[in-house]
C-alpha positions, 0 to 999 in steps of 0.5 A: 689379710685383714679382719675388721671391727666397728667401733660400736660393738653391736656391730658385726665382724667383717668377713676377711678382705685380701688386697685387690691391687688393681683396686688402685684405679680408683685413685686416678681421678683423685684430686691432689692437695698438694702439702703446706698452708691453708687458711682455714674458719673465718673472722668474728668480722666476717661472721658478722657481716654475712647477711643471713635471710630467709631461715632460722639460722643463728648467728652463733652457728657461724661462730663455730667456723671462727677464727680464721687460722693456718693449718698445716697439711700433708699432701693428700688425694680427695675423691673427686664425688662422693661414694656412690651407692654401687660403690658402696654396694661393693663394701656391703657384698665383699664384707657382709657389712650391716650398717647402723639403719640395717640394725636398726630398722629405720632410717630418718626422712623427711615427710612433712617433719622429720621422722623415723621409717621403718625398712629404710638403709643405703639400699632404701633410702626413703621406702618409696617409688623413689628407690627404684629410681635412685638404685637404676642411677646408684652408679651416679648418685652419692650412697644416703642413709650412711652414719659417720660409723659405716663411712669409717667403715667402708674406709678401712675396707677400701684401705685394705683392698687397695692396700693404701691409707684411706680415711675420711677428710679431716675439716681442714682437708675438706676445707682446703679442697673445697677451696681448690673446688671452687666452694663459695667463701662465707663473705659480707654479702646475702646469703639466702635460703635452699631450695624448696624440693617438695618430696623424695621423686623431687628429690633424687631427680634434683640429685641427678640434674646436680651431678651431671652439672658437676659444680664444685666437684660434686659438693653441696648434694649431701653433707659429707661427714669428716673425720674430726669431733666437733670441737672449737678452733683454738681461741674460738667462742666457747659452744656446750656441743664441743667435745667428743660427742658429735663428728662434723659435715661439711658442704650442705645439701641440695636443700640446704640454706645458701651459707651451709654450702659454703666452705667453712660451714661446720654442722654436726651430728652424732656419728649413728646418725643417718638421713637421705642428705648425708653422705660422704667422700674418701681421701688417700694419703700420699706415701 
């Protein structure tokens, strides 16, 4: 029996979870990254010579990704998508969990510009007709409006139902699976801007064309939070962002420029931060 706390101590206590072994189901479509060496960033060369069109991205973000380096890893098991909202759904009914947009109030959207509404959280990630959609497909699509802080969460509930060690990706695990996903490479070619989706209907309806494709194991609808601080690679450029304030996505989303989808792409945000294009999926270790 387990009692959990988040790490924000505005949050509330979780109600008490038992392990539920028949949980454990869950990990037989996970995806094994068998243990050893992975190469991880890219070269100031490579940075470099990517041709970049049709967006303000900064050269210096890809930066962020160098150098390129070896990383040992464990053996681990990755979920093949990311955490849906039914699935999510099920976290909030067995703990009475309240995340932080609950808490808040509102939510970030995109309408127009980015701005703060009033009601929005995982259940009502836009405060509009598309909710209804997105709940009538939520055993399909990824669970939005998630901070780094609930998907951490939602972790340690999943850890103590199926009594196994479940966490969010670290980058280089991330890196390593999108690899072995087939997530395309930063290279010295052109990398153009995302797609244009005019409003959230668009939206929802382009995530439910983007799963039933499946491209890549699901990745590059919603950035997908991971475990690390956004901190440099060792002997990487230096960046006033670095430190512990900020936790990294990977992936891209469905809006996202062309060279964000790729697998070395580092963006960041504060771990309260939360819109309809973050997102996140588990990892298990293997004992």
């Amino acid at each position: 029996m387990r009692v959990f706390m988040r790490a924000d101590p505005r949050h509330v206590r979780l109600r008490e979870c038992a392990a539920d072994n028949h949980m454990n189901d869950i990990f037989v479509n996970y995806i094994s990254i068998p243990g050893g060496e992975y190469t991880a960033g890219i070269s100031r060369e490579t940075a470099d010579s990517a041709i970049i069109r049709g967006s303000d991205i900064k050269r210096e973000f890809l930066y962020n990704a160098t150098p390129g380096h070896t990383e040992i890893l464990g053996e681990v098991m990755v979920a093949p998508a990311p955490v849906t909202g039914r699935e999510f759904s099920a976290f909030i009914t067995d703990t009475g969990y309240k995340t932080e947009a609950e808490l808040d109030g509102w939510g970030w959207v995109m309408e127009g510009r980015w701005r703060k509404k009033g009601g929005v959280s995982w259940s009502h990630p836009f405060m509009h007709e598309a909710d209804r959609i997105y709940r009538q497909n939520s055993d399909m699509l990824p669970v939005l409006q998630v901070s780094w802080n609930d998907a951490s969460a939602y972790c340690e509930w999943l850890s103590a139902r199926t009594n196994s060690s479940v966490r969010l990706p670290g980058e280089a695990e991330w890196e390593a699976f999108a690899a072995l996903s087939g997530v395309p490479e930063t290279g010295a070619r052109e990398f153009r801007g995302g797609e244009t989706i005019a409003g959230h209907l668009d939206l929802v309806n382009a995530m439910l064309d983007a799963v039933s494709e499946s491209r890549c194991n699901n990745t590059g609808i919603v950035w997908e939070w991971t475990s690390d601080w956004f901190k440099s690679y060792e002997g990487g450029p230096g960046n006033s962002d670095f430190g512990e304030v900020y936790r990294v996505l990977r992936g891209g989303s469905l809006v996202s420029h062309e060279i964000q989808g790729t697998r070395e792409y580092r963006f960041r945000r504060c771990p309260t931060a939360r819109s309809p294009y973050y997102g996140f999926r588990t990892l298990v270790e293997k004992t």
